[in-house]
C-alpha positions in Angstrom: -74.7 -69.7 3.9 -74.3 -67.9 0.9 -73.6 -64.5 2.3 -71.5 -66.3 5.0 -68.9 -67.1 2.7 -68.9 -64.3 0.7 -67.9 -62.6 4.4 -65.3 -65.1 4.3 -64.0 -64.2 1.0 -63.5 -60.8 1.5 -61.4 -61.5 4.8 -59.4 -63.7 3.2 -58.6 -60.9 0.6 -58.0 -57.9 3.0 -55.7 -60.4 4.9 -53.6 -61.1 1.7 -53.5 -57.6 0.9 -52.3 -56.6 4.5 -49.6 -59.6 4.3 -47.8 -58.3 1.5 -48.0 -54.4 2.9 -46.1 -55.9 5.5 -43.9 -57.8 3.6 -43.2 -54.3 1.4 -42.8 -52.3 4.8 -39.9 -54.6 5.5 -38.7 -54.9 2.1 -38.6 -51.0 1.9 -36.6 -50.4 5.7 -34.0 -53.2 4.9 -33.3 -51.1 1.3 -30.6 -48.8 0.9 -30.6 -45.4 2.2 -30.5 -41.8 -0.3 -27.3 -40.4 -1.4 -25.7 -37.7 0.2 -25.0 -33.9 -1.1 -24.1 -30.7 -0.2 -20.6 -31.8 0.4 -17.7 -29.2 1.3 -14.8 -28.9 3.5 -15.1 -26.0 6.2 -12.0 -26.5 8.6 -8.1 -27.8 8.2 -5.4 -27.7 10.0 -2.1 -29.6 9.3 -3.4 -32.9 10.3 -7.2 -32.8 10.2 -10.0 -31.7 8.0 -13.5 -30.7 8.5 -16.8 -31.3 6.2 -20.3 -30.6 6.2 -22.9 -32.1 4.2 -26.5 -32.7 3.6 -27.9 -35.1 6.2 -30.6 -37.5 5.0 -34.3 -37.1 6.8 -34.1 -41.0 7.4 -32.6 -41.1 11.3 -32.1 -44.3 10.9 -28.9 -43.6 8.1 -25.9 -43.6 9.2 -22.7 -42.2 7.2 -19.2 -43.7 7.0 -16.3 -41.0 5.2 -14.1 -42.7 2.7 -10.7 -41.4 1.8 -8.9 -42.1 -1.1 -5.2 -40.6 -2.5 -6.7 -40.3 -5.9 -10.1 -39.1 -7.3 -10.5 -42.3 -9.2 -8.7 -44.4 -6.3 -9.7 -47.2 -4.3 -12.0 -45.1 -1.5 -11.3 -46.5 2.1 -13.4 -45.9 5.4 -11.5 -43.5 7.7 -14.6 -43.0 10.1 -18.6 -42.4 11.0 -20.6 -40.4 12.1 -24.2 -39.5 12.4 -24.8 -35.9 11.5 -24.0 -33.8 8.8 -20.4 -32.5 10.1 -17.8 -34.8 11.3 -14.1 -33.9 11.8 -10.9 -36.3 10.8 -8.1 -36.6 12.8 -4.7 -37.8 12.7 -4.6 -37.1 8.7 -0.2 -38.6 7.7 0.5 -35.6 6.0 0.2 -32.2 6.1 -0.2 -29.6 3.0 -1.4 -32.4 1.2 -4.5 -33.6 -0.5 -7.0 -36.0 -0.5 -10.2 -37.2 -1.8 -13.1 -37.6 0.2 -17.1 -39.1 0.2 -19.6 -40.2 1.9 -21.8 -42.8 1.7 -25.0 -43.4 3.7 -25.5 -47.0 5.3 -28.3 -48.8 7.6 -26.8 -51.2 9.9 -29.9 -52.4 12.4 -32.2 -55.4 13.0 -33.8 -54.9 9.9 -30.3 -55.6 8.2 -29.3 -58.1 10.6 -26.9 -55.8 11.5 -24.8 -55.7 8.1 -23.8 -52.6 6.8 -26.0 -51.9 3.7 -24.8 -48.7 1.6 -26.1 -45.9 -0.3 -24.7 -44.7 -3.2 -21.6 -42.8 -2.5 -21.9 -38.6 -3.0 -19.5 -36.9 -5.6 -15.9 -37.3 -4.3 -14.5 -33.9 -3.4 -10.8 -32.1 -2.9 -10.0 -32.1 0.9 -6.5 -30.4 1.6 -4.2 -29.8 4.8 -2.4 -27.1 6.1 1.0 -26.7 5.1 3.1 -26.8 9.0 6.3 -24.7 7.0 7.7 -20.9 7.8 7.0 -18.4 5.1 10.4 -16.9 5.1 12.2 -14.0 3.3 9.6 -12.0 3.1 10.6 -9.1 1.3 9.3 -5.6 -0.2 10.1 -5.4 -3.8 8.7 -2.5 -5.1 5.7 0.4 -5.4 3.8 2.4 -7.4 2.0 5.1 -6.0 -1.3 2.5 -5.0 0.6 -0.4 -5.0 3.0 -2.8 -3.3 4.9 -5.7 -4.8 6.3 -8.1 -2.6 7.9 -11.8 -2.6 9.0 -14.8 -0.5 10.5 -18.2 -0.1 8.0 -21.1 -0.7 6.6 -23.6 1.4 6.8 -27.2 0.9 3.2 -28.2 0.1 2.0 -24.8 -0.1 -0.3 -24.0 -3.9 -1.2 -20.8 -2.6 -0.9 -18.4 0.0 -2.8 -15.8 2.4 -1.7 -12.3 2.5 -3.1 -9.9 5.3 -2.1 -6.2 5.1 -3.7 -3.6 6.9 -2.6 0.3 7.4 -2.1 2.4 10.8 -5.7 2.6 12.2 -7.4 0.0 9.4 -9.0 -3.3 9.2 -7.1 -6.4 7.7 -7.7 -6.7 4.1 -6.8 -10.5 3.3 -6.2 -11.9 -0.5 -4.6 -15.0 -1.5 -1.9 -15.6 -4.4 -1.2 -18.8 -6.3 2.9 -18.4 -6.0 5.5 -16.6 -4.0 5.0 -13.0 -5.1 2.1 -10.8 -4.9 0.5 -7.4 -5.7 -1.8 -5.3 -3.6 -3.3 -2.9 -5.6 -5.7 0.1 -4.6 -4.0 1.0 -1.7 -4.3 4.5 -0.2 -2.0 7.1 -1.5 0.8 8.0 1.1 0.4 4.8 2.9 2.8 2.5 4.4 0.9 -1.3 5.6 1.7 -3.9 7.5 1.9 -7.0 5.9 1.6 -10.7 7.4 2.4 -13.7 4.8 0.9 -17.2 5.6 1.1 -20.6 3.6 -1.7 -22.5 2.3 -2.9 -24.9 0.2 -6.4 -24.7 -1.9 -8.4 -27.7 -3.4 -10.6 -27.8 -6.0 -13.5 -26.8 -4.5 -11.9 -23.3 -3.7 -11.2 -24.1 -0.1 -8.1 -22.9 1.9 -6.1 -25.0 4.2 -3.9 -22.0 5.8 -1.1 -22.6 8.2 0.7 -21.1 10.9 3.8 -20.5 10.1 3.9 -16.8 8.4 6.2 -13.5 7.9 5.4 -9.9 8.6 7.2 -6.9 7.3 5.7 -3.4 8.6 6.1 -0.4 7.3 5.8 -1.0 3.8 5.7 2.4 1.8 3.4 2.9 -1.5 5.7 5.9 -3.7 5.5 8.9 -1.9 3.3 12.0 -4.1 4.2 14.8 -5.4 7.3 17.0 -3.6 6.3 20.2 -1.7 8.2 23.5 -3.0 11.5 23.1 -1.4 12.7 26.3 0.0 16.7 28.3 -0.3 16.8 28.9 4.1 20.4 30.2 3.7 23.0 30.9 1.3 26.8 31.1 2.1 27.8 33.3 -1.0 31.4 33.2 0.1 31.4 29.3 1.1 29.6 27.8 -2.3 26.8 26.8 -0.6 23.2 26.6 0.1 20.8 24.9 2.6 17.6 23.7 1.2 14.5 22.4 3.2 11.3 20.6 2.5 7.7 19.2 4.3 8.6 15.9 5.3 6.2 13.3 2.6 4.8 10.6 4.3 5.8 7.3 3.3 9.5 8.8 2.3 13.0 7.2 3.7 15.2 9.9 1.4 14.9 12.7 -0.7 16.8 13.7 -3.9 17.3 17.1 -5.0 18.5 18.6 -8.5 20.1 22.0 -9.0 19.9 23.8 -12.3 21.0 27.0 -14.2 18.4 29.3 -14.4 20.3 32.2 -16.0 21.0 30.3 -19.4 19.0 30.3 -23.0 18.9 27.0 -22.0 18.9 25.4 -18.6 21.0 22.6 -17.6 21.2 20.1 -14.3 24.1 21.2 -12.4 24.3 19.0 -9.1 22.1 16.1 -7.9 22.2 15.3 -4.1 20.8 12.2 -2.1 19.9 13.1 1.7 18.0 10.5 4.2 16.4 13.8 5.9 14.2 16.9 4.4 17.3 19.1 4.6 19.7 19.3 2.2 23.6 21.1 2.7 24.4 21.7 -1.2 27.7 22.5 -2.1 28.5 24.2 -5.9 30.9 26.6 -6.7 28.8 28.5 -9.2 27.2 29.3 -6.1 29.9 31.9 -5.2 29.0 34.1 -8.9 26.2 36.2 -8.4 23.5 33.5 -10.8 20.3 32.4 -10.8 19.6 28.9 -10.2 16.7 26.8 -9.5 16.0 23.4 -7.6 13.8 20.6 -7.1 13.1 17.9 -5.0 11.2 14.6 -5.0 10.3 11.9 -1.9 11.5 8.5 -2.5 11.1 5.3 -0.7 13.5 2.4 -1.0 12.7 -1.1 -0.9 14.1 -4.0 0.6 17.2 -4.5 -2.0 18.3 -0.9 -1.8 16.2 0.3 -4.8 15.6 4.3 -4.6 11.7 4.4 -5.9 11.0 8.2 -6.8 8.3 10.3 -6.3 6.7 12.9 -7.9 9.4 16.2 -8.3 8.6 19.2 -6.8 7.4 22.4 -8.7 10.9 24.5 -9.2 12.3 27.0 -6.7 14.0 30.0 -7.3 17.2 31.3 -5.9 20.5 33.5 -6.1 22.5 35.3 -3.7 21.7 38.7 -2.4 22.3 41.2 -4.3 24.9 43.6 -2.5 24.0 47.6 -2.7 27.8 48.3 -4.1 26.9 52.5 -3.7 24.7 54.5 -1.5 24.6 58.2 -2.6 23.2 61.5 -1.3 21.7 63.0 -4.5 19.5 66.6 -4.8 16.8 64.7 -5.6 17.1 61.5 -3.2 19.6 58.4 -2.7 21.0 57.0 -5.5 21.8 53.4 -5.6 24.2 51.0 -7.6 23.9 47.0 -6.7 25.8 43.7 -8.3 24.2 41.8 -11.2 22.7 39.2 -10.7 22.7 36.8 -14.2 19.1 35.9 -14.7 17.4 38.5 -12.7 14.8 39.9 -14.7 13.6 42.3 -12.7 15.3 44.1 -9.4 13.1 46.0 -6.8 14.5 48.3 -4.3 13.1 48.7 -0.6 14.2 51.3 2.1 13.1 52.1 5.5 14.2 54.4 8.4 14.3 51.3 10.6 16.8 48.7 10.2 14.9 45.4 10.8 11.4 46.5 10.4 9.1 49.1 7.8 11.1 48.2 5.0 8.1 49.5 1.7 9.2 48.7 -2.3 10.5 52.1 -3.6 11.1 50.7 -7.7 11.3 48.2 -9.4 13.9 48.2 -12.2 15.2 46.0 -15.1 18.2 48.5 -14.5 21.0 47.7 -11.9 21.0 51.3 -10.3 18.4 54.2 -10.0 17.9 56.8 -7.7 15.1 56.6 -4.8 13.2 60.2 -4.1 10.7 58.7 -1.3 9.7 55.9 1.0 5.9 55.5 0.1 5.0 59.5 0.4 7.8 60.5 2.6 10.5 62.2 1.4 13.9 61.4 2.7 14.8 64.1 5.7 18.2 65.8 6.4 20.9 64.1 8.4 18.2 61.0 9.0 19.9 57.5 8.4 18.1 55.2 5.9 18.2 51.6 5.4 18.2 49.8 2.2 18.8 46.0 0.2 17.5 44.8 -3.2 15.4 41.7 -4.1 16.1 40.3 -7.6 13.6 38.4 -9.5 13.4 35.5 -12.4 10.6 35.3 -14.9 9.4 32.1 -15.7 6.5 31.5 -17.6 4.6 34.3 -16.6 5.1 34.3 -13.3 8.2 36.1 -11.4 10.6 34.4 -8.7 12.1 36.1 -5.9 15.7 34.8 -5.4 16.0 36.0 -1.7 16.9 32.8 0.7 15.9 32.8 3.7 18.9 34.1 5.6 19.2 37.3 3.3 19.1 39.8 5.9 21.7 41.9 5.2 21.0 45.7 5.0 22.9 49.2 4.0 22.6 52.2 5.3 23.4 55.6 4.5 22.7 59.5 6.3 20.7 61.5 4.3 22.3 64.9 3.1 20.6 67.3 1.1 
């Protein structure tokens, strides 16, 4: 009897013990659910936003996503969902923000079907996209890497996305917090392509980017350093020259500079603007029988007219042809006499018995006559004709400059008579 209800006892205690499990099984599924993290924005557009979070492991939670105009505000339930990404639709306004959580709730049996919450997450930024036109887009200026540019803004734009991308390249995309913007360490000689949308950014770094943008194409960095421009003819009797140069990439115009180079000291003469890489360059000092020299440099010109220069050119040399004023028959050869040139610093003296070919240097002279005795070994023969011009040279530094342009072909001639 004795050991009977001892049995009995110990029943009685494992059935207690199992009653209030059950009663804390209960007690535990009809408690709140965990609070939620992880919580960004992923998507916008000018009426809806998208978020992702941290879903609980309980599938029995359920989330509702509160909204609020402030981040202290009174939060209100704009819709559920189940999962850990939900969209919002029909947001009033675009390129605007709002403040947004989320906050885990049970509503089943066990709850009698009341809503009971979690605690809500951290309330985060959520922004739309601005629906405006990024207008007026315009090129501003350059450097030689860089581009500056500006526009109009765009109501309920904080920031805005700037694509550019070069003949051949991938888009390279950066955003800037107003209406102007630099992009920097771009390829030398380039010109980009440039598209300019709106957007706004919250505080969690995210950006709402709209539609409505503005391209300009084309856009020039500086253009580098000038080539050597080159004298291709020289009207002695008109006053003027023609100069060419390379084409530089990223150039819309080209500026040249003439100079004395036949003075102690040299000064700037005539300064010429021309769209193309040829130049017609009228002076009247271009009629004397001077030295000059020129240089050129590339520009590009931005969207308010503004000339942005290159690099200048190393200098180029040039004067007109010297004319042979005296061919002679002498005993010993064929004397010469030719025009000064002021500024040549050196003349040298060619002859052949061809006229437009197997012309060979005979002297070269500081002098502005001398007499030639032979064409390389050969001395000049009786009754033979001979052809001759003069080059004339200007030291600068220590290098020397021929002055010929390139349409100084003229040549004299003369018979030989012993």
């Amino acid at each position: 009897m004795k050991k009977l209800w001892s049995t009995a006892r110990i029943g009685a205690i494992v059935l207690g013990f199992a009653f209030v499990l059950g009663i804390g099984l209960k007690a535990e599924a009809a408690g709140a659910p965990g609070q939620v993290a992880g919580l960004k924005q992923t998507d916008a557009g000018a009426g809806f936003v998208e978020i992702v979070f941290q879903a609980l492991l309980d599938n029995e939670a359920e989330y509702e996503i509160q909204l609020s105009s402030t981040p202290a505000g009174n939060y209100k339930e704009w819709k559920t969902c189940s999962s850990g990404k939900c969209s919002l639709y029909n947001l009033p306004n675009a390129g605007s923000s709002y403040y947004l959580r989320v906050v885990s709730y049970y509503e089943n049996s066990e709850t009698n079907w009341k809503k009971v919450y979690g605690t809500p997450s951290a309330p985060i930024e959520v922004v739309t996209a601005p629906n405006g036109n990024v207008e007026n887009l315009k090129h501003t200026n350059s450097t030689t890497t860089s581009i500056s540019l500006s526009w109009n803004p765009v109501a309920g734009a904080n920031s805005y996305q700037v694509k550019y991308s070069s003949a051949g390249g991938g888009d390279t995309v950066v955003y800037a917090a107003g209406t102007q913007a630099v992009l920097d360490k771009l390829g030398k000689g380039t010109e980009y392509t440039v598209h300019v949308y709106p957007a706004r950014k919250s505080g969690t770094g995210f950006y709402a980017v709209g539609g409505g943008y503005d391209s300009k194409y084309n856009v020039p960095v500086i253009p580098g350093k000038a080539p050597k421009p080159s004298c291709e003819y020289y009207w002695q009797n008109l006053g003027e020259i023609r100069s060419d140069v390379d084409a530089v990439k990223c150039a819309d115009g080209y500026e040249w500079e003439i100079w004395t180079a036949y003075q102690k000291k040299d000064k700037k003469v005539k300064s010429v603007f021309q769209s193309s890489d040829a130049a017609f360059i009228k002076y009247k000092g271009f009629k004397k029988y001077n030295f000059f020299k020129m240089r050129v440099r590339a520009c590009c010109t931005n969207d308010d007219g503004k000339k942005m220069p290159g690099q200048w050119s190393d200098w180029e040399y040039f004067c007109p042809q010297p004319e042979i004023i005296r061919l002679k028959s002498v005993k010993s050869g064929i004397s010469l006499k030719w025009s000064t040139v002021k500024g040549a610093d050196r003349y040298e003296v060619y002859a052949s018995a061809k006229e437009k070919s197997g012309f060979k240097k005979c002297a070269a002279t500081k002098k502005t006559s001398l007499t030639v005795k032979k064409i390389g070994k050969s001395s000049f023969k009786n009754k033979k004709t001979y052809y001759f011009y003069v080059e004339a040279y200007n030291k600068a530094g220590k290098k020397m400059y021929s002055g010929l342009a390139g349409n100084a072909t003229d040549r004299w001639k003369i018979k030989y008579v012993k």
